[in-house]
Kinemage of the C-alpha trace (Angstrom):
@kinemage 1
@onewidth
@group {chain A} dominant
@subgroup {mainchain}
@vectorlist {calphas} color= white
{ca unk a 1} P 89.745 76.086 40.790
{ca unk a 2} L 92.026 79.124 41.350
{ca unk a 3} L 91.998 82.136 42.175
{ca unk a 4} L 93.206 83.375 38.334
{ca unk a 5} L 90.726 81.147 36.808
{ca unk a 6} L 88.074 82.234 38.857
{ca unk a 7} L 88.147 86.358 38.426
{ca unk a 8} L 88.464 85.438 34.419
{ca unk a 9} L 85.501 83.689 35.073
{ca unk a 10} L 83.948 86.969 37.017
{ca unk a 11} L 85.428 89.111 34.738
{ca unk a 12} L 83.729 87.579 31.435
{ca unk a 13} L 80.684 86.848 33.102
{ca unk a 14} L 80.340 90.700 34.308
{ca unk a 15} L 81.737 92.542 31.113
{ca unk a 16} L 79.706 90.014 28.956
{ca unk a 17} L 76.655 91.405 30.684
{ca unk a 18} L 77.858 94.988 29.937
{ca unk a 19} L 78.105 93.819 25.759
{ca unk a 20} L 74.646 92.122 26.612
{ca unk a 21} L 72.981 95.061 27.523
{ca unk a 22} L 74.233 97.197 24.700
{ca unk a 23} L 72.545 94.396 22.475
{ca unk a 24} L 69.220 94.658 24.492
{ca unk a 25} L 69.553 98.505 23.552
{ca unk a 26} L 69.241 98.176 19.987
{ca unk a 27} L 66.825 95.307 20.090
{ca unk a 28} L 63.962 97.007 22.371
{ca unk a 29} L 61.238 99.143 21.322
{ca unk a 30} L 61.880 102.911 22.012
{ca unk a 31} L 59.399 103.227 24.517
{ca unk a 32} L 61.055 100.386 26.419
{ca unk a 33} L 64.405 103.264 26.754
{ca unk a 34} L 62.419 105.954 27.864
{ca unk a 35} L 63.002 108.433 30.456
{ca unk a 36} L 60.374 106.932 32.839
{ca unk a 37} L 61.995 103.380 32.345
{ca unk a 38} L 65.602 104.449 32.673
{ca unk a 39} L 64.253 106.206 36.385
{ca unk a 40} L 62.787 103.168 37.591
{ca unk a 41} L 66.034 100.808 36.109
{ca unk a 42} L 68.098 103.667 38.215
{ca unk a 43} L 66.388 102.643 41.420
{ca unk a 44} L 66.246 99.574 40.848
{ca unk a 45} L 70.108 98.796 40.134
{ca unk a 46} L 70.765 101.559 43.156
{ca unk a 47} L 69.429 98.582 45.111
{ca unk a 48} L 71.685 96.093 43.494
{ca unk a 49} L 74.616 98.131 43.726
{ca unk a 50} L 74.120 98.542 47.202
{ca unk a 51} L 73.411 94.871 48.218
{ca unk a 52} L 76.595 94.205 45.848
{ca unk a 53} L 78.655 96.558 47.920
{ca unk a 54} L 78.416 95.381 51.045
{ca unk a 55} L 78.238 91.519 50.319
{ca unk a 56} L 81.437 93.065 48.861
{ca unk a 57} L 82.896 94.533 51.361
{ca unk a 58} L 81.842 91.601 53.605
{ca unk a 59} L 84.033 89.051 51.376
{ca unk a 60} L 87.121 91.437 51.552
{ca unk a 61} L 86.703 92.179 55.416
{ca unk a 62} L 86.657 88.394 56.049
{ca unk a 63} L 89.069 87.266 53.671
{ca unk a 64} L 91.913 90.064 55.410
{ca unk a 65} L 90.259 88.859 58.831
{ca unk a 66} L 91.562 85.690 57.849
{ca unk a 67} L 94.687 86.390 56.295
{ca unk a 68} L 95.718 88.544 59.462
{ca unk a 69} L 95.112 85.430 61.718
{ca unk a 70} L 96.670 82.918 59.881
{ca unk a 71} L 100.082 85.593 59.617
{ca unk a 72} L 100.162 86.476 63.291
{ca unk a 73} L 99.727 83.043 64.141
{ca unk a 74} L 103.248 82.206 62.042
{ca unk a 75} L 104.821 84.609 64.098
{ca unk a 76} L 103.600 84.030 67.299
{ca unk a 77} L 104.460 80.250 66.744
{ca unk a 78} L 108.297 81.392 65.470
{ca unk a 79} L 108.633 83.099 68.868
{ca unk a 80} L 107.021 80.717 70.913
{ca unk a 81} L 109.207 77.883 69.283
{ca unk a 82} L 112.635 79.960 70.302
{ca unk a 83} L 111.306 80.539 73.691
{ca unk a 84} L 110.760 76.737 73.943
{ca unk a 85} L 114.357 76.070 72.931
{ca unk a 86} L 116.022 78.851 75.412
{ca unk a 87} L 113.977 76.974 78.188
{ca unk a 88} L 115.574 73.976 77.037
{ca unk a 89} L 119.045 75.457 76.746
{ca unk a 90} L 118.839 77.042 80.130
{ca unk a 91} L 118.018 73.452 82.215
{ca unk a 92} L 121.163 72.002 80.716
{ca unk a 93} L 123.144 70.034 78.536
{ca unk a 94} L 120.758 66.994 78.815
{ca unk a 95} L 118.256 68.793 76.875
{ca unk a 96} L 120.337 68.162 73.568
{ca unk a 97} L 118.457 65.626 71.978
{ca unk a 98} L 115.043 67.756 72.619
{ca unk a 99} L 116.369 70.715 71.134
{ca unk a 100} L 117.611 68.697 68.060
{ca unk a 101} L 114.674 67.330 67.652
{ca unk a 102} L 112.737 70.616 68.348
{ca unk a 103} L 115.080 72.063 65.337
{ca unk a 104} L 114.652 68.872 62.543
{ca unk a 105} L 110.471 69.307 63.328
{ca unk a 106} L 110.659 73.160 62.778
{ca unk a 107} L 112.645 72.830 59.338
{ca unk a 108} L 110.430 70.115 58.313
{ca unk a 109} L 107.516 72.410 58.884
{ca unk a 110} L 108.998 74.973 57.221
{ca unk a 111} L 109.978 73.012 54.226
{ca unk a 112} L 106.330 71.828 53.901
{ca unk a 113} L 104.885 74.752 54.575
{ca unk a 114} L 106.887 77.031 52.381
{ca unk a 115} L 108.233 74.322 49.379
{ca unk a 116} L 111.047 75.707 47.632
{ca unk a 117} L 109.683 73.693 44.516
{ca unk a 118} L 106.780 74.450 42.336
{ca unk a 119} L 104.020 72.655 44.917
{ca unk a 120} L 100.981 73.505 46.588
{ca unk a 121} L 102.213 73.879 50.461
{ca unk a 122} L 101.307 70.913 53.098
{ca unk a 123} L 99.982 71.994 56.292
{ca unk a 124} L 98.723 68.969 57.678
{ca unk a 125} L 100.729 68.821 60.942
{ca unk a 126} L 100.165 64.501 61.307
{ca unk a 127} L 102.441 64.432 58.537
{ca unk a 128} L 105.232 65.546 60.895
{ca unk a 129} L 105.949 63.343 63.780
{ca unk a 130} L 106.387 66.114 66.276
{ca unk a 131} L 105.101 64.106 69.273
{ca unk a 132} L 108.600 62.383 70.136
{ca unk a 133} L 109.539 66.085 71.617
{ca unk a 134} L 106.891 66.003 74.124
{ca unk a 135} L 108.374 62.423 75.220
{ca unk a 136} L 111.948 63.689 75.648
{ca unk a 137} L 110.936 66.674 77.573
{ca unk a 138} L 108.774 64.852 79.638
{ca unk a 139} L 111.720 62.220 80.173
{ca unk a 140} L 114.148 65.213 81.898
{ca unk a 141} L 114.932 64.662 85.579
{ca unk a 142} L 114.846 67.905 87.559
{ca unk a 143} L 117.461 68.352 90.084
{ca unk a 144} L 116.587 71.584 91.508
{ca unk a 145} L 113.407 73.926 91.586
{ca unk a 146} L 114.602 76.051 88.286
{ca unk a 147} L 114.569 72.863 86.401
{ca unk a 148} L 111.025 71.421 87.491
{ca unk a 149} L 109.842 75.292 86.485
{ca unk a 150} L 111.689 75.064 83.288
{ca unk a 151} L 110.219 71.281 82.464
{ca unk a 152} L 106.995 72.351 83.206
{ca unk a 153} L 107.052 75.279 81.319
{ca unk a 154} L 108.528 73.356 78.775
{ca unk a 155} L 105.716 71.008 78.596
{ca unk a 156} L 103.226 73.606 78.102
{ca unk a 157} L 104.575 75.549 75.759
{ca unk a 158} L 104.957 72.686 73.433
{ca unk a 159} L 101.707 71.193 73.336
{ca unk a 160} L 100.541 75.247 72.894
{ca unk a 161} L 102.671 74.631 69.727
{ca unk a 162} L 100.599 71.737 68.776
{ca unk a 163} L 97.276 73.034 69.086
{ca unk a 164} L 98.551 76.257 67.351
{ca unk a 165} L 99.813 74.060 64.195
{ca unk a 166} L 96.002 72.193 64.065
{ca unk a 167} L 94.186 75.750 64.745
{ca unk a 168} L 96.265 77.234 61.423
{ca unk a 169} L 95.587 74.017 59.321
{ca unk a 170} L 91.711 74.119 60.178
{ca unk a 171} L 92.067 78.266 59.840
{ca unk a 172} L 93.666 78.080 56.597
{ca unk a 173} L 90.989 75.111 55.214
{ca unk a 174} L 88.433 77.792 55.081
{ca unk a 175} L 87.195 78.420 51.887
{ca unk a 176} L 85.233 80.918 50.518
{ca unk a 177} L 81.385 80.834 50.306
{ca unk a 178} L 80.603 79.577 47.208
{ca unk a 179} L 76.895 80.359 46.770
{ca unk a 180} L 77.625 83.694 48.312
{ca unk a 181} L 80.153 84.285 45.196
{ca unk a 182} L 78.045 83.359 42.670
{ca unk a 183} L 75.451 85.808 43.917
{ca unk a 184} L 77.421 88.287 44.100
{ca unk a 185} L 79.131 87.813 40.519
{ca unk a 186} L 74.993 87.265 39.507
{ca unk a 187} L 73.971 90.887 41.251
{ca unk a 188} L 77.064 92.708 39.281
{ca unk a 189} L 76.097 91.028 35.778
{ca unk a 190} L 73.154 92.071 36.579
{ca unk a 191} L 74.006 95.651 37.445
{ca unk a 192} L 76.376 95.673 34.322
{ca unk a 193} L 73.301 94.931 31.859
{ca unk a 194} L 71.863 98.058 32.684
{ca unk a 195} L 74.950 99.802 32.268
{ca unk a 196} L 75.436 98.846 28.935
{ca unk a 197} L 71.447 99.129 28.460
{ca unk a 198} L 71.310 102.801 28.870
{ca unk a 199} L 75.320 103.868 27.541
{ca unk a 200} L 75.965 105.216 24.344
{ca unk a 201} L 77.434 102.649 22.495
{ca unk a 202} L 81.026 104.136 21.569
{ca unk a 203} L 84.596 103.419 22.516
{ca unk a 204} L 84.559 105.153 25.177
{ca unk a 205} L 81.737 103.564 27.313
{ca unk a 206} L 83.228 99.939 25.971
{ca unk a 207} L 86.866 100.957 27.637
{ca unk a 208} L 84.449 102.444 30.542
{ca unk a 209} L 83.059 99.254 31.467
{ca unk a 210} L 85.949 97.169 30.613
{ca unk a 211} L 87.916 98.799 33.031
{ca unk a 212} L 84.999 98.848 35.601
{ca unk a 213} L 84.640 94.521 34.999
{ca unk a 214} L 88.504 94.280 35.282
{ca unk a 215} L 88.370 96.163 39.322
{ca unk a 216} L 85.562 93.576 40.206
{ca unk a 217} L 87.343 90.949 39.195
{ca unk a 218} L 90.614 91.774 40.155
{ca unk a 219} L 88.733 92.771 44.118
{ca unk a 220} L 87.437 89.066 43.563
{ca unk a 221} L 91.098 88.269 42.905
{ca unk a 222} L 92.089 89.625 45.680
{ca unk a 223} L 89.577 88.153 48.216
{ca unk a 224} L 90.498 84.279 47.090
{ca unk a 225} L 93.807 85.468 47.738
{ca unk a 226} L 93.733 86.237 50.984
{ca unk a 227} L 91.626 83.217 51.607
{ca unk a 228} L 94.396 81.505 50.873
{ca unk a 229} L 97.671 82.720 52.775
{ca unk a 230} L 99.957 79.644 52.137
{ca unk a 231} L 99.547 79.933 48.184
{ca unk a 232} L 99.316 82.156 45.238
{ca unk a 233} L 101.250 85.939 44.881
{ca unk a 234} L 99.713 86.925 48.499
{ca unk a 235} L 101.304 84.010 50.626
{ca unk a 236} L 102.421 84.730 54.366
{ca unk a 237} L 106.258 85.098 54.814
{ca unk a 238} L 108.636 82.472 55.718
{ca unk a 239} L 110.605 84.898 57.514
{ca unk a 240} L 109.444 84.275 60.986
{ca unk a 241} L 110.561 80.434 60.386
{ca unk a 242} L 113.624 81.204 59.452
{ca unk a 243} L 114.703 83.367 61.609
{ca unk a 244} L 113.805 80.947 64.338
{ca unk a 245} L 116.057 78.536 62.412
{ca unk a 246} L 118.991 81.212 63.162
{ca unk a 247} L 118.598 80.818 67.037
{ca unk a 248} L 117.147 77.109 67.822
{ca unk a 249} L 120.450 75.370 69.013
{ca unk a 250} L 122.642 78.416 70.118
C-alpha cells in the first residue's frame, strides 16, 4: 500500500474520530461533560498527546535518518565509481575494455534505478552482471610499480562498489513499523475524540480539526516518504549518476 493511500487512511481514521466525538457530545448525559470530567479527560489525553509526539517524532527522525543514508550513499558511490575509472585510465590503454564495461554497468544501474518510464525502480544489484569488471581488472599485467598500485587499488575500490550497491538495496528494503503506525494513528483517534467531545460544535471547530487531521496525515505522508527514497515525490536525485556518466571514459 502507498504512501497516498495510507495518510487517507490516517486522515479518515483521525478526523472520523474528531466527528465521533462531537456525536458522543450530544448523546451523553450532562453530568458525563462536566467540569470535573473534562479535567480528568485533559490529563488524560495530555498523556496521549505526549506519547503521540514523540513516537512521532521518532518515525520522522528515523525515516530522514534513513533517507540521508541512502542519498549520501548515491553520491559517495558516483564519486567512487569516477575515481575507479581515472585509476583505470591512468595504468593505460589496456584498461579499455574495463572501463567500458565499468560505463555499460553504471548506466544500467542508473536506468534501473531511476526508470525513465512509469515503474517502480529495481535495486536489486544480481540483476546486473557487474562481476565481469572485477575479472578484467584482475586480468591486467603490471609492468611497473605505479601499475601494481593502480591494480590493486583498482581491485578494492570495486568490490567497495559492490558491497555499497547490496548495503543500499538492504538499506532501502526497510520498511516502516507497522504495528508502531497503527498505534500511533490509534493514540491520535483517540486524542481527536476528545477534541471533538468537548468543542463547540460549529464551523469553525469542524475546519479546526480538519485542518489539524490533514497535518497528521500529511507528517505520516511524509515519513513513508522518506522511507522510501527511490519512489514517490521525495525520491533521491539521479544527478550524481549522471554526472559520473559525463566523465567515465574521458
Amino acid at each position: 500500500m502507498n504512501a497516498t493511500i495510507l495518510s487517507v487512511l490516517v486522515f479518515a481514521s483521525v478526523f472520523g474520530a474528531a466527528l465521533v466525538g462531537m456525536l458522543l457530545q450530544r448523546i451523553l448525559p450532562k453530568h458525563h461533560l462536566g467540569a470535573d470530567t473534562k479535567d480528568t479527560v485533559k490529563l488524560a489525553m495530555g498523556l496521549v498527546a505526549t506519547m503521540a509526539a514523540l513516537v512521532l517524532g521518532l518515525l520522522v527522525a528515523s525515516a530522514k535518518s534513513t533517507y540521508d543514508a541512502e542519498s549520501s550513499g548515491i553520491t559517495q558511490m558516483a564519486a567512487k565509481v569516477i575515481f575507479l575509472d581515472r585509476m583505470l585510465a591512468n595504468f593505460g590503454p589496456e584498461t579499455k575494455e574495463a572501463r567500458e564495461q565499468l560505463r555499460h554497468v553504471v548506466e544500467n544501474v542508473t536506468n534501473r534505478m531511476w526508470p525513465d518510464k512509469v515503474e517502480s525502480a529495481q535495486l536489486d544489484p544480481s540483476a546486473v552482471r557487474s562481476e565481469n569488471i572485477y575479472g578484467s581488472i584482475q586480468q591486467l599485467s603490471p609492468k611497473n610499480d605505479m601499475q601494481t598500485t593502480l591494480k590493486s587499488q583498482a581491485i578494492s575500490q570495486a568490490f567497495e562498489l559492490g558491497q555499497m550497491r547490496w548495503l543500499e538495496f538492504e538499506q532501502a528494503n526497510q520498511a516502516i513499523s507497522k504495528p508502531m503506525l497503527v498505534i500511533l494513528t490509534l493514540w491520535l483517534s483517540i486524542l481527536f475524540v476528545s477534541f471533538g467531545l468537548f468543542s463547540p460544535s460549529n464551523s469553525t471547530v469542524v475546519a479546526a480539526l480538519l485542518l489539524a487531521a490533514l497535518s497528521v496525515a500529511g507528517a505520516v505522508y511524509l515519513i513513508l516518504e522518506l522511507n522510501t527514497p527511490f519512489g514517490g515525490l521525495m525520491q533521491i536525485s539521479d544527478a550524481p549518476f549522471r554526472n559520473a556518466l559525463t566523465h567515465l571514459g574521458n
